[in-house]
C-alpha positions as CSV (number, residue, x, y, z in Angstrom):
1,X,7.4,36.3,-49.6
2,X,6.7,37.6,-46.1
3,X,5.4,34.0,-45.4
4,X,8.7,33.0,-46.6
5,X,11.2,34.7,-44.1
6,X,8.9,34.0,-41.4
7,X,9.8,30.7,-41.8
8,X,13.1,30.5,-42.4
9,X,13.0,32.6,-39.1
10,X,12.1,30.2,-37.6
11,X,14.6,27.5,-39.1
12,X,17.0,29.5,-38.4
13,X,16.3,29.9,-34.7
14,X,16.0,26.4,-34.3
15,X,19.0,26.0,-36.4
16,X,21.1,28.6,-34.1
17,X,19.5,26.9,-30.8
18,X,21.2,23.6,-32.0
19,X,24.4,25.2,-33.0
20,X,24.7,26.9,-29.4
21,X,24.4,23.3,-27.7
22,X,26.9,21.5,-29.8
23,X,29.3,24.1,-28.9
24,X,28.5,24.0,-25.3
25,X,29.0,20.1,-25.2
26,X,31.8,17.6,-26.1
27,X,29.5,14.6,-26.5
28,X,29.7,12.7,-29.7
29,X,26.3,11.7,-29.8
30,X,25.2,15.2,-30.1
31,X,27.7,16.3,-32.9
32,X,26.1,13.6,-34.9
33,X,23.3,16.0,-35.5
34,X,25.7,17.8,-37.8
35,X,25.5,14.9,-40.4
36,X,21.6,14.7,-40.4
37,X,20.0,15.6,-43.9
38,X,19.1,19.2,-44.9
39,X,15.6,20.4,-43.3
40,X,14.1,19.4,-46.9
41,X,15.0,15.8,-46.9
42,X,13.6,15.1,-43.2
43,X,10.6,12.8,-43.2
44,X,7.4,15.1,-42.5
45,X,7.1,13.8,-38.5
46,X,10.5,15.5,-38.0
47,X,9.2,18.8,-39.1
48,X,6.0,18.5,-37.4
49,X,8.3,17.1,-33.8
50,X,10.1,20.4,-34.3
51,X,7.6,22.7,-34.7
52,X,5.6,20.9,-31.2
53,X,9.3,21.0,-29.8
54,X,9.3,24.6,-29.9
55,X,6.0,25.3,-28.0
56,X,7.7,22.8,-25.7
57,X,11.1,24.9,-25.4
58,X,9.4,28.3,-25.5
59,X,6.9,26.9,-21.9
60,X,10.1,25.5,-20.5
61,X,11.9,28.6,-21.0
62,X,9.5,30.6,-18.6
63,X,10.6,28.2,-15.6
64,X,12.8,29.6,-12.6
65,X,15.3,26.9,-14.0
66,X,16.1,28.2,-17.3
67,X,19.8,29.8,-16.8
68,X,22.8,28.9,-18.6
69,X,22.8,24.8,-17.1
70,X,19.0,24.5,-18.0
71,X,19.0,25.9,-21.2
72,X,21.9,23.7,-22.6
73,X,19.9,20.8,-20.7
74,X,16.6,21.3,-22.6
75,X,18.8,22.2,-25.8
76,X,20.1,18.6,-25.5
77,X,17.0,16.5,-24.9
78,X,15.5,18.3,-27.8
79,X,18.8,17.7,-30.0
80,X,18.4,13.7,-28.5
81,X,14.8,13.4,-29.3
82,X,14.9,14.6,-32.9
83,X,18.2,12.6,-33.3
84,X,16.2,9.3,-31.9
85,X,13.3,10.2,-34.2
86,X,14.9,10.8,-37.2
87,X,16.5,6.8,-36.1
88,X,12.9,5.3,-36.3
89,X,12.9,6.6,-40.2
90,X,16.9,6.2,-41.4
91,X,17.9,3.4,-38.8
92,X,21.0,6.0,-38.9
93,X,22.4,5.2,-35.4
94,X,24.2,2.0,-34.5
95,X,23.2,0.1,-31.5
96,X,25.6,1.3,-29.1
97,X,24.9,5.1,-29.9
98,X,21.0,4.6,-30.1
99,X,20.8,3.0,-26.5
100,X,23.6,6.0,-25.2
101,X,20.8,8.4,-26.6
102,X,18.8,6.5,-24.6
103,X,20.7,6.6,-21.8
104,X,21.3,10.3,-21.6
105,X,17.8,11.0,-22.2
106,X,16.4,8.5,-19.1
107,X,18.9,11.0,-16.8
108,X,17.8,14.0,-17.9
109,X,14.5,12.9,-17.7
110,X,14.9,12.3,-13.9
111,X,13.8,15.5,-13.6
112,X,10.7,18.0,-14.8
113,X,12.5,21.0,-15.1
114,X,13.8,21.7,-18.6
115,X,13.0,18.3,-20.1
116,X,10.1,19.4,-21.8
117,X,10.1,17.9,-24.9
118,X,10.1,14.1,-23.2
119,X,6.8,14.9,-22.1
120,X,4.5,15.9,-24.8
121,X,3.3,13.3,-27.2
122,X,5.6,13.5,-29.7
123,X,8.5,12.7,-27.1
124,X,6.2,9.4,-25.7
125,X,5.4,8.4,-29.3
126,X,9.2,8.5,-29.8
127,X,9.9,6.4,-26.5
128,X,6.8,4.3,-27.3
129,X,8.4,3.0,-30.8
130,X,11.9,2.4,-29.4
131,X,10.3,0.7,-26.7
132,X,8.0,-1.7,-28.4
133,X,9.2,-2.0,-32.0
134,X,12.8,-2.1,-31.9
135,X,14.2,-5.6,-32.0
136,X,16.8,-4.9,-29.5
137,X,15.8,-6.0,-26.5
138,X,18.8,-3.7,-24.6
139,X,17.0,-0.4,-26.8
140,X,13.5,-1.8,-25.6
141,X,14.8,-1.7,-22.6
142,X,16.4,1.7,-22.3
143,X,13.7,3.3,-23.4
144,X,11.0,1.5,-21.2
145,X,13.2,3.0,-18.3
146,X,12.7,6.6,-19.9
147,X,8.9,5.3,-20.4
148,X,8.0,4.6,-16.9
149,X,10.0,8.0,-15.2
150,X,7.8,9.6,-17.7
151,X,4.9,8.5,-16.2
152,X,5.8,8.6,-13.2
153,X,7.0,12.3,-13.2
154,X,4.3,13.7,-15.4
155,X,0.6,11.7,-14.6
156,X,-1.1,13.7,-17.8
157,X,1.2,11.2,-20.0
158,X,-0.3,8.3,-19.3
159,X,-3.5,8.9,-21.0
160,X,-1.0,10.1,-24.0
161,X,0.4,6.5,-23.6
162,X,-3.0,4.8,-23.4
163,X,-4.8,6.8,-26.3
164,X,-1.6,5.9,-28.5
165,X,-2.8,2.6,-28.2
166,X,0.2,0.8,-26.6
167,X,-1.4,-0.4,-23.1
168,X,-2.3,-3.3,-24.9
169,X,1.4,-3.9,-26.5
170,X,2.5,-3.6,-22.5
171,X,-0.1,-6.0,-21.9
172,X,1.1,-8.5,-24.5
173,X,5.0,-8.1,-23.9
174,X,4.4,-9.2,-20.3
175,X,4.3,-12.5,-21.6
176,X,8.2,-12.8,-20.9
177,X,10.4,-14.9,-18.1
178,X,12.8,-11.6,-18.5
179,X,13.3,-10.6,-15.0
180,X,13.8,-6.9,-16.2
181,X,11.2,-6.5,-18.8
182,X,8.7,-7.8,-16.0
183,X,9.9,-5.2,-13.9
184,X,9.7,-2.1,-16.6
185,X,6.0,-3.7,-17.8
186,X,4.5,-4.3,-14.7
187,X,5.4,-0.5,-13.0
188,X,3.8,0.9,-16.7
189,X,0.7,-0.9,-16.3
190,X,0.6,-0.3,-12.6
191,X,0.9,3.4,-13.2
192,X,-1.8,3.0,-16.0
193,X,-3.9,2.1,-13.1
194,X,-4.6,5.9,-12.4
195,X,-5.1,8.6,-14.2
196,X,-6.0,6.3,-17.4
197,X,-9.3,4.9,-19.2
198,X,-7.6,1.6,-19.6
199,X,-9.6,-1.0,-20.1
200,X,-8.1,-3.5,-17.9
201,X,-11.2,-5.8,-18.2
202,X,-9.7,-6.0,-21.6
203,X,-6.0,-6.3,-20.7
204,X,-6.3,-8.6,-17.9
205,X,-8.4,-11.2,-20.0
206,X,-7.7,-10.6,-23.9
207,X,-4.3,-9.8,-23.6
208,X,-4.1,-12.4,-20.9
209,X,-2.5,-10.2,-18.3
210,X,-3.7,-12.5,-15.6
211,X,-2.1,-15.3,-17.1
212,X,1.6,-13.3,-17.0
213,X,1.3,-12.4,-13.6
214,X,0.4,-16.0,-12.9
215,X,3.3,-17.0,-14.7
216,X,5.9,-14.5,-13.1
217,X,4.8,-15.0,-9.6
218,X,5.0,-18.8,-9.9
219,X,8.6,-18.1,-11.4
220,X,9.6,-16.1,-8.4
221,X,7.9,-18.6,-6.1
222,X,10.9,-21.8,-6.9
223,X,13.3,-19.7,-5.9
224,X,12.1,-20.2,-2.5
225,X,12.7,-23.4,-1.3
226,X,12.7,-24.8,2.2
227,X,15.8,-23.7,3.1
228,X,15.4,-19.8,1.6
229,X,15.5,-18.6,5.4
230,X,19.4,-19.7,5.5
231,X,19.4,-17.8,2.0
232,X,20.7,-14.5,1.2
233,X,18.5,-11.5,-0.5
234,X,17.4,-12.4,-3.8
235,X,19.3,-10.6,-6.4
236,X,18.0,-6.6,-6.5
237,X,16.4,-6.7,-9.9
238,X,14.7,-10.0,-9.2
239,X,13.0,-8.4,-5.7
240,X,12.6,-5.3,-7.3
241,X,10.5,-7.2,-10.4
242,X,8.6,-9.3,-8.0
243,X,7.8,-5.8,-5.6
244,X,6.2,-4.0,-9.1
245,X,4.4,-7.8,-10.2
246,X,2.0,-7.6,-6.7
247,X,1.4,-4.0,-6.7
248,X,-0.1,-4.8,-10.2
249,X,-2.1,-7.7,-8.3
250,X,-3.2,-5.3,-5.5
251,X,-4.2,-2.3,-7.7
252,X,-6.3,-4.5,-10.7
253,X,-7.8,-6.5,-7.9
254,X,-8.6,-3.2,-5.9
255,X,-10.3,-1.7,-8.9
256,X,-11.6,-4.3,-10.8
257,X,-12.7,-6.3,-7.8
258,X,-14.4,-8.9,-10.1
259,X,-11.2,-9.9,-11.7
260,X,-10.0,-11.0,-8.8
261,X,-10.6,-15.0,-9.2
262,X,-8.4,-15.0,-12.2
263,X,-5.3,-14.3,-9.7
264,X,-6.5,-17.1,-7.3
265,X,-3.4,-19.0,-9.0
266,X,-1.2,-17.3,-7.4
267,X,-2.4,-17.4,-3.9
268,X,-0.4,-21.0,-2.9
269,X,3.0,-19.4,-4.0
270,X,2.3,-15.9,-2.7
271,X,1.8,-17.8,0.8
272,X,5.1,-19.8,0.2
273,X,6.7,-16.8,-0.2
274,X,5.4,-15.5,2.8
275,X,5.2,-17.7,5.0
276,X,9.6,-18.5,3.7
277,X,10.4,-14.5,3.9
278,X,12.6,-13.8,6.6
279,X,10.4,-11.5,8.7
280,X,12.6,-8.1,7.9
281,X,13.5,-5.3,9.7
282,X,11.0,-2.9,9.5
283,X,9.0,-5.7,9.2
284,X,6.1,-4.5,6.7
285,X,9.8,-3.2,4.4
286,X,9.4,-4.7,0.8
287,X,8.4,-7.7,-0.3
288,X,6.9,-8.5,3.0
289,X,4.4,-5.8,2.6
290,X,3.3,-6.0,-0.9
291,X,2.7,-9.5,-0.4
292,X,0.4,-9.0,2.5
293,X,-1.6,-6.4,0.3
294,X,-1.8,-8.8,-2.6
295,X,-3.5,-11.4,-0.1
296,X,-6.0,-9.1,1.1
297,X,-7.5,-8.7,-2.5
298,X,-7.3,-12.3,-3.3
299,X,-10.3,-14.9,-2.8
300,X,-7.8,-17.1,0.2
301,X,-10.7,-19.7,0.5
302,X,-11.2,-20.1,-2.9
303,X,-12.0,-23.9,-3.4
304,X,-10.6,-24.5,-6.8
305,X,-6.2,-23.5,-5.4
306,X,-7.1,-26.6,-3.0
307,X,-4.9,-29.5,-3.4
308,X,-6.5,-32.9,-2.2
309,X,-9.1,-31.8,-0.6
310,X,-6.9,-29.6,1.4
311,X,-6.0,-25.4,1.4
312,X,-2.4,-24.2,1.0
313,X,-3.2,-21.8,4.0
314,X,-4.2,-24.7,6.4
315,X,-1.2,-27.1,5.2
316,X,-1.8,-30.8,6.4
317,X,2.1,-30.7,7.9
318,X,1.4,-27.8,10.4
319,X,-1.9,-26.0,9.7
320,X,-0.7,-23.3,12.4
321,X,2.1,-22.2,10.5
322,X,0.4,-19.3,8.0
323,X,-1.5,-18.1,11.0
324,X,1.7,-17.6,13.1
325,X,3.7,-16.3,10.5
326,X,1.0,-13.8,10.0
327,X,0.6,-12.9,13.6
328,X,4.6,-13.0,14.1
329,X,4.4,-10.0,12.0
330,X,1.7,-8.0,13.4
331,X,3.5,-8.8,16.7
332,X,6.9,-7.1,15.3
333,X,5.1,-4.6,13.3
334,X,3.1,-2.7,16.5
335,X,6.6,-3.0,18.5
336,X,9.2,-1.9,15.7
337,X,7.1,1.4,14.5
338,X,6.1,4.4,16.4
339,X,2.2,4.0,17.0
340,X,1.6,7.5,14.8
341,X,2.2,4.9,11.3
342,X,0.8,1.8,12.8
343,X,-2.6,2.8,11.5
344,X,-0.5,2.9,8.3
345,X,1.6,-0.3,8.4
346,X,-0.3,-2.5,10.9
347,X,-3.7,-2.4,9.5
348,X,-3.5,-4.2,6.6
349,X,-1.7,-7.7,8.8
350,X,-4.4,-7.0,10.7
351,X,-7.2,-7.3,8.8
352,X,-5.6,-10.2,6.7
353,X,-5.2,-12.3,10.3
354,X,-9.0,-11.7,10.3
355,X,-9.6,-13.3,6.9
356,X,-7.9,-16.0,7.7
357,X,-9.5,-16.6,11.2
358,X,-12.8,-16.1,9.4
359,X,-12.3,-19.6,7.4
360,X,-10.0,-21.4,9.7
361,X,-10.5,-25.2,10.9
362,X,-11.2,-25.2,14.6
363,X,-7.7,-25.9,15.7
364,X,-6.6,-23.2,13.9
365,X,-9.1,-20.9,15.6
366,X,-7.8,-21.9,19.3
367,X,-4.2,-22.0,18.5
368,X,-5.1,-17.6,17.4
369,X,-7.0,-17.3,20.4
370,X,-4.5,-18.8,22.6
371,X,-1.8,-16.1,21.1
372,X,-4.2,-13.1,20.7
373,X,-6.3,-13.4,23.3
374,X,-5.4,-12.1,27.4
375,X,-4.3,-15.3,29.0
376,X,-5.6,-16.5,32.9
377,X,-1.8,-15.1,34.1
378,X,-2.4,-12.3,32.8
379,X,-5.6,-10.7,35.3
380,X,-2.9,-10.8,38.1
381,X,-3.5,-7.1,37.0
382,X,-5.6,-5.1,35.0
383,X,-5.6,-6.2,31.4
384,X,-3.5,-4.1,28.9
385,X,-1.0,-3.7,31.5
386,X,1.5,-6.5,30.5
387,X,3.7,-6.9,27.5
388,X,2.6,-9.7,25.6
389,X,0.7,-9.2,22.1
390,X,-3.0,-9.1,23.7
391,X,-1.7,-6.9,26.1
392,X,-0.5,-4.4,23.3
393,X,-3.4,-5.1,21.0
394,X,-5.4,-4.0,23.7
395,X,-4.1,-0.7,24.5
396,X,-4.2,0.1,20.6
397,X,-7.9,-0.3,20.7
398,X,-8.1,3.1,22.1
399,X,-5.6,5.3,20.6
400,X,-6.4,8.0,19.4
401,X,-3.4,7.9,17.1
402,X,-4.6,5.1,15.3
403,X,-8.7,5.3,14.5
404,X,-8.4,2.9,11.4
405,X,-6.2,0.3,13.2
406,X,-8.3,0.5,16.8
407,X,-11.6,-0.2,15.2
408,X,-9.9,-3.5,13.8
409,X,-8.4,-4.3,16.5
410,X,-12.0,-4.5,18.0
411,X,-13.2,-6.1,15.5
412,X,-10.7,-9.1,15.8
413,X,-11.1,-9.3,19.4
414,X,-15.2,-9.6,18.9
415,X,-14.7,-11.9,16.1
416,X,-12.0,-13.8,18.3
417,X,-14.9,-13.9,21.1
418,X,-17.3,-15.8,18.8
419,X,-19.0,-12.4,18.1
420,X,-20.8,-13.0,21.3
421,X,-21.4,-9.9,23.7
422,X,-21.0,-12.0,26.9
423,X,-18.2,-13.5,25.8
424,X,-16.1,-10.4,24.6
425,X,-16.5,-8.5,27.8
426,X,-15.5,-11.5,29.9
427,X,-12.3,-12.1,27.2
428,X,-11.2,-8.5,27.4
429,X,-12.9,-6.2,29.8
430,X,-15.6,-3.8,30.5
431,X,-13.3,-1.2,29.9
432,X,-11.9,-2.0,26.5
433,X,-15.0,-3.9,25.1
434,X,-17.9,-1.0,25.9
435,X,-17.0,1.8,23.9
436,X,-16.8,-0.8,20.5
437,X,-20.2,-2.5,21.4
438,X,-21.8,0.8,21.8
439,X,-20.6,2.0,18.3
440,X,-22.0,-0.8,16.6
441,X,-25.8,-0.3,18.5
442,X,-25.2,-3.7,20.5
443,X,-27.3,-4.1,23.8
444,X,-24.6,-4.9,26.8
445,X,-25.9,-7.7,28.6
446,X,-26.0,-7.2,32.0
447,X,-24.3,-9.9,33.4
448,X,-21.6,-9.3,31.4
449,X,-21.4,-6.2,34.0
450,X,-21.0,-8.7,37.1
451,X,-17.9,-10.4,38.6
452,X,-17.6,-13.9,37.1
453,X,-15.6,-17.2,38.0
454,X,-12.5,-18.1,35.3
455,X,-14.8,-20.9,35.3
456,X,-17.0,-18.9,33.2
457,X,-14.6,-17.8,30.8
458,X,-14.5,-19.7,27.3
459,X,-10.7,-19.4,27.6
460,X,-10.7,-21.0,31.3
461,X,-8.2,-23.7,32.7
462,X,-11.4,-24.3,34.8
463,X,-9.4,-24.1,38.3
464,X,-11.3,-20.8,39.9
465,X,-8.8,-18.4,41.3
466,X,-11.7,-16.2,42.6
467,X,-13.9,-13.8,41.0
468,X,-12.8,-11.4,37.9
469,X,-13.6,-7.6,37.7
470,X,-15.7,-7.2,35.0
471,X,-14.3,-3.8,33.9
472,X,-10.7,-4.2,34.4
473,X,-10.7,-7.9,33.8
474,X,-7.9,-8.5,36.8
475,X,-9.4,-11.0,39.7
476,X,-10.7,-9.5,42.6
477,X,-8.4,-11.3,44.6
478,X,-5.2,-9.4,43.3
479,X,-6.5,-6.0,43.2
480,X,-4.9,-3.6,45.8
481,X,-6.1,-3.1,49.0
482,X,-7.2,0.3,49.7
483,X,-6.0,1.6,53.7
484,X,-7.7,4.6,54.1
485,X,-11.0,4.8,55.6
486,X,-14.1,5.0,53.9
487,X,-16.2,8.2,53.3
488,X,-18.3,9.8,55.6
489,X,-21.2,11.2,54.7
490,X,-20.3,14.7,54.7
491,X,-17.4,14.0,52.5
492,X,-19.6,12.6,50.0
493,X,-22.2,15.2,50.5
494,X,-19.1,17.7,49.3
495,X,-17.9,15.6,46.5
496,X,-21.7,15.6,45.3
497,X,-21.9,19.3,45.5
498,X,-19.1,19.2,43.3
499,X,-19.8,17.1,40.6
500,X,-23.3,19.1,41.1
501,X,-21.4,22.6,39.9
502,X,-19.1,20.7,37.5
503,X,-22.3,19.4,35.6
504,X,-24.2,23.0,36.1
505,X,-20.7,24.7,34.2
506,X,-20.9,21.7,31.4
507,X,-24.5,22.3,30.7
508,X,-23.6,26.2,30.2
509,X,-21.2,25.7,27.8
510,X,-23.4,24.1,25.1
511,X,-20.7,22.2,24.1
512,X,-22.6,18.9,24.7
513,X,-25.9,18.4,26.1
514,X,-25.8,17.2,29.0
515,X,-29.0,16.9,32.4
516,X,-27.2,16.9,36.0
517,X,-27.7,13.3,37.5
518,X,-28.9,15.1,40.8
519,X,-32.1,17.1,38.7
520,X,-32.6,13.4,36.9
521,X,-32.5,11.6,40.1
522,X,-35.4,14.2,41.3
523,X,-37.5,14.2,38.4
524,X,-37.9,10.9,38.2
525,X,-38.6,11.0,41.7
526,X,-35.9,8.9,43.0
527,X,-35.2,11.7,45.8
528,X,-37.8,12.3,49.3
529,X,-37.6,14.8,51.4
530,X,-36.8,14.2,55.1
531,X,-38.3,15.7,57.7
């Protein structure tokens, strides 16, 4: 008996908790609940829904949120999810008030706070079934939409979605040429990436995932013929599709790196695209950015995307074009955006120019050098002190700002200079080139230290101008002339003494380790006495 009366207390709670929200709204939808069967003729995942949907309101209810507007919020996602529940069972709703339920639910569950009950694994079973069984592809949709906030807004859910077993019905219903449903399907799986034991081994080559994203990106490729520069935006749902398809590219080829050969499909129409983008502004601002990090994953010399003989980066019309592109961008990238996010933005451009320089023809490799490389009219001063793109690129190799984006820098340079020692110091300097050859243990040859004829240089008109200053790379001929007169020897005897006490104080600190030049010299017996 006691048993009895606790539970119908706890009907009756439940019972007066629905009561209280009907009163409090004037939506239709909701009053519906008032023609639901008794308690006793509910299907048994009802019950058990409202008996987890308590536990669910009773842990919301502790939040800072739950006043008078956030209990009559999580009132009504409860009242919407048992409504859409009792739907899968009685197919009681008709289609217009099934996708408003819908509706109303995907705004309330915008937000954590007092939405509960859309997050436990009752409310994503109940998503999950309107999503992927209903026949209506507008319900599908609608509840897709509240599928992918969900786990977006609440990471723990994917797993719930993945152990319910419908990351391979995602999979399998990405097989579509609906712009929207490629959009909803492609950010679920991409969120699957993390967080998730997905099998995506599985997914990408059972349930042909691969294959879809093949598919979709070669459908977003027509729509970019040769005249898409005079073109207007795509339409926002298209872009926003395409955007969600490569971040699905980047992150499965990211962490299934051995996967990535089944995406080499899509490399000749991801460079289309590219290389037919308008470069925006920002410039690395969506698509433009995703479909530089989809390159950088994919296999760009892979042998079996070539077309007669010939690659669709090196095009037989103008096998330049790519390259510049790619380099266009860098170039607008490090002068649009404050250096503080270039190591952000600008390193991923970056190290795709270096990809491509890696397999490119010859001509391909001077026509880079000749734009990324310091030019002969440029050592009329110092290089770095210009504003062309070398110039820049140069002065980026030692921010501190920037360490991920400096070391490639340095990198490119080296690899621009034929990874030759020699021949990177005499491209770019003492200066710049030094501190990169000592952090990768590589001897300094020493006539790379001495002035050298352009002559010399592998980027040379071969018409000398004079010698070039092998640390500052300017020619000696236009470095200033210094007026004063030189040192005597008591004032270098004084500026001795000081670096003397300056080295003595350093040594104190045991901040670095660190032997006076002057007590080196004498040990090693470079000093005599004088009589």
């Amino acid at each position: 008996m006691g048993g009895a009366e606790h539970h119908c207390s706890k009907s009756s709670i439940v019972s007066d908790q629905l009561t209280r929200t009907l009163s409090l709204t004037s939506n239709p939808l909701l009053k519906k609940i008032h023609h639901l069967p008794h308690r006793r003729r509910q299907p048994p995942r009802v019950r058990l829904y409202r008996r987890n949907t308590n536990a669910a309101m009773a842990a919301a209810a502790k939040s800072k949120s739950t006043g008078g507007a956030g209990q009559r919020k999580l009132d009504e996602v409860t009242l919407l999810l048992r409504t859409l529940e009792f739907d899968l069972a009685e197919k009681n709703l008709r289609a217009e008030e099934r996708n408003q339920a819908l509706e109303e639910l995907k705004i309330h569950g915008r937000a954590v706070e007092n939405a509960e009950p859309i997050f436990t694994k009752d409310g994503i079973t109940i998503l999950a079934r309107h999503g992927f069984e209903s026949t209506s592809q507008a319900t599908s949709q609608q509840a897709l939409r509240c599928l992918a906030n969900a786990l977006l807004l609440r990471p723990e859910t994917r797993q719930i979605f993945v152990d319910l077993g419908y990351a391979d019905k995602a999979a399998d219903r990405l097989k579509t040429d609906n712009t929207e449903d490629e959009f909803l399907l492609s950010r679920i799986l991409f969120l699957l990436t993390y967080d998730t034991d997905a099998d995506f081994a599985k997914l990408v080559v059972e349930h042909q995932v691969a294959d879809s994203i093949n598919a979709n990106i070669a459908r977003h490729g027509k729509r970019y013929s040769k005249n898409a520069r005079k073109l207007s935006h795509p339409m926002a749902m298209e872009e926003m599709a395409f955007c969600e398809t490569l971040k699905l590219i980047f992150n499965i080829t990211h962490y299934y790196p051995d996967l990535g050969t089944l995406f080499s499909k899509s490399i000749p129409p991801l460079l289309k695209i590219l290389h037919r983008t308008k470069i925006p502004h920002p410039p690395m601002a969506p698509p433009v950015n995703y479909l530089i990090n989809a390159l950088l994953n994919l296999d760009i010399n892979d042998k079996s995307i070539h077309q007669f003989g010939t690659s669709p980066l090196f095009p037989k019309l103008n096998q330049n074009c790519n390259a510049e592109h790619m380099i266009n961008i860098l170039d607008r990238a490090i002068t649009e955006y404050p250096e503080s996010e270039l190591d952000h933005v600008a390193a991923p451009i970056l190290n795709l120019i270096r990809k491509v320089h890696e397999i490119a023809p010859d001509g391909v490799k001077k026509f880079m050098h000749w734009l990324l490389l310091p030019t002969d009219d440029e050592r009329n001063q110092p290089l770095g002190k210009s504003d062309t793109l070398a110039s820049r690129l140069l002065r980026l190799s030692s921010s501190a700002l920037c360490p991920t984006l400096r070391n490639s820098i340095s990198q490119l340079l080296f690899e621009l200079s034929d990874k030759d020692a020699t021949s990177f110091v005499r491209n770019v300097g003492y200066g710049f080139a030094s501190g990169f050859l000592m952090s990768q243990n590589m001897a300094i040859p020493e006539s790379a230290k001495e002035a050298w004829s352009e002559e010399q240089s592998r980027n040379g008109s071969g018409n000398s101008n004079g010698p070039i200053n092998p640390v500052t790379g300017q020619r000696l001929s236009s470095e200033p002339v210094s007026n004063e007169p030189p040192m005597t020897d008591d004032e270098k005897e004084r500026e001795a003494e000081k670096l003397f006490v300056l080295f003595e104080r350093l040594k104190k600190t045991g901040v670095v380790k660190v032997k006076n030049p002057v007590e080196q010299a004498i040990d090693e017996g470079r000093f005599e006495e004088i009589d």
